[in-house]
C-alpha positions in Angstrom: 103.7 21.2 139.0 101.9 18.1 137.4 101.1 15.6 139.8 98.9 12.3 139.7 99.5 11.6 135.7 100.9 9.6 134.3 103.0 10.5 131.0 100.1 8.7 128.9 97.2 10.9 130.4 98.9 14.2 129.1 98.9 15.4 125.7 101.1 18.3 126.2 104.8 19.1 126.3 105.5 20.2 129.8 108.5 21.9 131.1 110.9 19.3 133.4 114.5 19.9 135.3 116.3 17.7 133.3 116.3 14.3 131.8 118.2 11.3 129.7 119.0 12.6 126.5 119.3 9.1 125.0 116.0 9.7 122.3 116.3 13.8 122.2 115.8 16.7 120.1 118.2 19.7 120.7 118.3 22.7 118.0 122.2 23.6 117.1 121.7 26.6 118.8 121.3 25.6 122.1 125.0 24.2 121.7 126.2 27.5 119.8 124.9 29.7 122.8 126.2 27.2 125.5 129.8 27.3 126.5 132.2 24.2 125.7 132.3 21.0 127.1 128.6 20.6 127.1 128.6 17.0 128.2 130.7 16.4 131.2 130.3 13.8 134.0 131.2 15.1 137.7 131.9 12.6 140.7 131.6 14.8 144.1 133.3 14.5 146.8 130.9 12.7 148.8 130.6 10.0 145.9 127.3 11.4 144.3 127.6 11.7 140.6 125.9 13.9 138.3 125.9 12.0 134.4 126.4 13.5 131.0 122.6 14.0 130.4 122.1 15.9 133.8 124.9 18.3 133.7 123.9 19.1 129.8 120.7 20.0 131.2 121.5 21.5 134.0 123.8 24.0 131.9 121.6 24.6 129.3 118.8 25.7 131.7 121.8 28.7 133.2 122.2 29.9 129.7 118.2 30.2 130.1 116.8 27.1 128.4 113.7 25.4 129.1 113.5 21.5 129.0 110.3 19.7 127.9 109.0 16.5 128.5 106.7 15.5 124.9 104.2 12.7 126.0 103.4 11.9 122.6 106.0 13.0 120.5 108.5 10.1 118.9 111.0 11.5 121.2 110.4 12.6 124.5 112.9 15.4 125.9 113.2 18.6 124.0 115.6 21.4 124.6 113.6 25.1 123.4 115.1 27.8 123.4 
């Protein structure tokens, strides 16, 4: 856990649950080793949602992903395998 920093004190990539995937970097073969759809947007039956971006993440990381935040790259989530 990282606490009391803010994203312009660190200078390395650090691993994170899950994120917006608006400005991301994903290698080809997170999506050849993930099963199909790998975008989907769920509305529970209590009225919480999970979006596109969180389910993505959220199914990479059970096909054994990791998810990291890059403070200083041009982008900031990455999806490693």
């Amino acid at each position: 856990m990282i606490y009391a920093k803010t994203l312009s004190e660190l200078n390395n990539p650090f691993e994170v649950k899950g994120g917006g995937l608006g400005i991301s970097l994903v290698n080809v073969n997170v999506f050849r080793k993930m099963a199909y759809p790998y975008f989907k947007y769920i509305i529970y039956d209590n009225d919480t949602i999970l979006s596109e971006d969180l389910y993505f993440c959220s199914e990479a990381r059970k096909y054994g992903m990791n998810i990291k935040c890059n403070p200083k790259g041009n982008h900031i989530y990455e999806v490693l395998m």
